[in-house]
Backbone as CSV, one residue per row, in Angstrom:
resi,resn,N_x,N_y,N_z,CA_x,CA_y,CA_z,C_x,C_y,C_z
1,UNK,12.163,-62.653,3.135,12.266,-61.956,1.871,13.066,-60.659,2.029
2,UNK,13.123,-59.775,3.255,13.259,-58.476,3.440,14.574,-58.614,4.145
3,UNK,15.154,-60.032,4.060,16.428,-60.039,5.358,17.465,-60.178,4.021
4,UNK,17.626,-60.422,2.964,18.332,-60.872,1.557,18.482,-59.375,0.922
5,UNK,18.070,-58.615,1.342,18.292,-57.054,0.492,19.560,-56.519,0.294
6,UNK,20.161,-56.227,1.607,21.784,-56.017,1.277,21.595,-54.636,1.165
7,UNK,23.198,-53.958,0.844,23.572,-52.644,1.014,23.389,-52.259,-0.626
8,UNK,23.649,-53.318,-1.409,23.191,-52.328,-3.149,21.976,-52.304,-3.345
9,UNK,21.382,-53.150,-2.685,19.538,-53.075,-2.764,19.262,-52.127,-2.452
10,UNK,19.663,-51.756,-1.062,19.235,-50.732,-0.109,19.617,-49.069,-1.198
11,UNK,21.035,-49.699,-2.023,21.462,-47.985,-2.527,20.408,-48.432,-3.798
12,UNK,19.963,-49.043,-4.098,19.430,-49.100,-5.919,17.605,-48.630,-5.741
13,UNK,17.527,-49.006,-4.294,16.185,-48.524,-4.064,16.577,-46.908,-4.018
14,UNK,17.382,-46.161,-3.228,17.706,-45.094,-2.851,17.639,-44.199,-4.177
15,UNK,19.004,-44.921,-5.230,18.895,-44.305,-6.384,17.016,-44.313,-7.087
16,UNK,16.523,-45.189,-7.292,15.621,-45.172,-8.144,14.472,-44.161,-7.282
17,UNK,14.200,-44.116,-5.666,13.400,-43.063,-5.039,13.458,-41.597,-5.673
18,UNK,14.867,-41.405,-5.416,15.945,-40.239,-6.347,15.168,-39.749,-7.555
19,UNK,15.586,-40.875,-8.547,14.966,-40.360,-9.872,13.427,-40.339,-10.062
20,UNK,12.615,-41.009,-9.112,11.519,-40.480,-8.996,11.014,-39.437,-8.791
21,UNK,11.081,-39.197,-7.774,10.510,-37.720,-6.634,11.430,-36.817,-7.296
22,UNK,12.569,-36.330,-7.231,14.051,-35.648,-7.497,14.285,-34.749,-5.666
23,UNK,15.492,-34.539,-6.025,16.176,-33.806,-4.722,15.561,-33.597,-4.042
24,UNK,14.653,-32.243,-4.633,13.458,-30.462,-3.747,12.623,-31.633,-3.450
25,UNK,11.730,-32.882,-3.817,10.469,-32.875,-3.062,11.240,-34.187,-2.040
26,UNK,12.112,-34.440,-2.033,12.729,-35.669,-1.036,13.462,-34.450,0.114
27,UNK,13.788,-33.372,-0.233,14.428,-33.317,0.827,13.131,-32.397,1.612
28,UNK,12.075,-31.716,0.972,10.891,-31.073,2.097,9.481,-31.731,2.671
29,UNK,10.326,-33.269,1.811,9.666,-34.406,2.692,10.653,-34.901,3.642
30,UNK,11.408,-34.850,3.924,12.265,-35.217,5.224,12.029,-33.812,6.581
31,UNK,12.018,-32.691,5.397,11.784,-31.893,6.113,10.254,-31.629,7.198
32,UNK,9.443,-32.304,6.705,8.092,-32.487,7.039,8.296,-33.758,8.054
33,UNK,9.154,-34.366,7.417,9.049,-35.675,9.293,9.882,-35.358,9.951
34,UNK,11.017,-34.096,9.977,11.442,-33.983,10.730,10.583,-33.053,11.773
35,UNK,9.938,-32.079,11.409,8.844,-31.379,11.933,7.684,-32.303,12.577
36,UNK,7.735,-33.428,12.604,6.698,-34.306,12.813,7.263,-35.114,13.832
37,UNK,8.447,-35.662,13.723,8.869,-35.818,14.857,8.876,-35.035,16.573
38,UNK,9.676,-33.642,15.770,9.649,-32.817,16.859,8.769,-32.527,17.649
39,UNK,7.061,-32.221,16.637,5.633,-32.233,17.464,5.667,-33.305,18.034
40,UNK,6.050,-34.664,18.526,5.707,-35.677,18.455,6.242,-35.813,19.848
41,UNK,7.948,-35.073,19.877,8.735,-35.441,21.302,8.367,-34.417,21.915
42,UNK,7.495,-33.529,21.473,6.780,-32.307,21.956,5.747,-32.268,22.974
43,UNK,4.764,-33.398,22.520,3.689,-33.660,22.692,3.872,-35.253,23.889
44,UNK,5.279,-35.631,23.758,5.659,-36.350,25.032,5.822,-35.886,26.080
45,UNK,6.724,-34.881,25.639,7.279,-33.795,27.530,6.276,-33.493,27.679
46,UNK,4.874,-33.035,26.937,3.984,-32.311,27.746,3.181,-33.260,28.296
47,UNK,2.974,-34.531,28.014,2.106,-35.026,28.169,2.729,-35.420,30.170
48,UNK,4.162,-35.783,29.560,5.198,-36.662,31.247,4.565,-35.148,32.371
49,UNK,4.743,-33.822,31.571,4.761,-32.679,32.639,3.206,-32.932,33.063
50,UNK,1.965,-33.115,32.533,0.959,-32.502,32.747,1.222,-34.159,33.982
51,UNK,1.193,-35.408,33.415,1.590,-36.479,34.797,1.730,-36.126,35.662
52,UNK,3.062,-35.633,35.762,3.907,-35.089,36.894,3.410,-33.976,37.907
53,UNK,3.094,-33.071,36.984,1.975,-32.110,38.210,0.782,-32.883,38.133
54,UNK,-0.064,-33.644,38.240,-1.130,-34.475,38.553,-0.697,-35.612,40.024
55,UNK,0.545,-35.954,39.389,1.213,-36.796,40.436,1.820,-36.132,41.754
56,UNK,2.165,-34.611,41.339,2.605,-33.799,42.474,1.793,-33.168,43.271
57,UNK,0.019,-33.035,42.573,-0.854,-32.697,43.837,-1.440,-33.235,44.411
58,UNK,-1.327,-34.739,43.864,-1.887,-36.213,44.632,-1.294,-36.243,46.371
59,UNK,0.343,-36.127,45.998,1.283,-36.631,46.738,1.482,-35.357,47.789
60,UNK,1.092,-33.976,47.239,1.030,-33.043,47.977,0.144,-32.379,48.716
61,UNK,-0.794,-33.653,48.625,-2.401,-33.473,50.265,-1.948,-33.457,51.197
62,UNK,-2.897,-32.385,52.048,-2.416,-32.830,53.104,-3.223,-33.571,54.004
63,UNK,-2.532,-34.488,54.550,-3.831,-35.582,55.357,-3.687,-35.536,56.427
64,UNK,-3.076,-34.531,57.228,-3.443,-34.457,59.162,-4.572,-34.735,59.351
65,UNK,-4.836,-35.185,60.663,-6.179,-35.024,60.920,-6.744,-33.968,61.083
66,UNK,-7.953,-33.784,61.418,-8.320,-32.536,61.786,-9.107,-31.872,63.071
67,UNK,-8.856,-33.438,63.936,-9.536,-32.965,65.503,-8.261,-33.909,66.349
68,UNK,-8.195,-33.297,67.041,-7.009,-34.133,68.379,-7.312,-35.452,68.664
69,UNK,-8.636,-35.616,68.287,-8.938,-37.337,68.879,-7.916,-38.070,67.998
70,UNK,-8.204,-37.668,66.934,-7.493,-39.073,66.012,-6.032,-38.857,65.705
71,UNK,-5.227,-37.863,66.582,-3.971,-37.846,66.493,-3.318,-39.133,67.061
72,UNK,-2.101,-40.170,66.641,-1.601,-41.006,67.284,-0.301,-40.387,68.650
C-alpha cells in the first residue's frame, strides 16, 4: 500500500501537513527533534565513554604474582 505513494503523494501530504499545523508550529517541532536527536547522540558517546573506561580498568589490572614461587 505504502510502496504506490510517489513523489506528489509524498508533496500533497507535505502540502496538506502545511495547512494544518502552519509554518511556526512545524518548524519548533522540527526544532524539538532536532534537540532530541542531539540528547540522543549525546547519551551514546556517553554511554561508549563510560564502556570504555570500564573496559580500560578491566584490562588495566595488574596480575603479577605476588610471591616468587609462582613466577614462570
Amino acid at each position: 500500500m505504502l510502496n504506490n505513494i510517489g513523489l506528489p503523494g509524498l508533496l500533497l501530504i507535505a502540502v496538506v501537513v502545511l495547512v494544518l499545523f502552519g509554518r511556526g508550529k512545524i518548524s519548533s517541532l522540527m526544532g524539538e527533534v532536532g534537540k532530541g536527536i542531539t540528547a540522543f547522540k549525546k547519551g551514546v558517546d556517553d554511554g561508549k565513554k563510560e564502556l570504555d573506561e570500564q573496559l580500560s580498568d578491566e584490562v588495566a589490572k595488574d596480575v603479577t604474582p605476588e610471591d616468587e614461587d609462582t613466577k614462570a
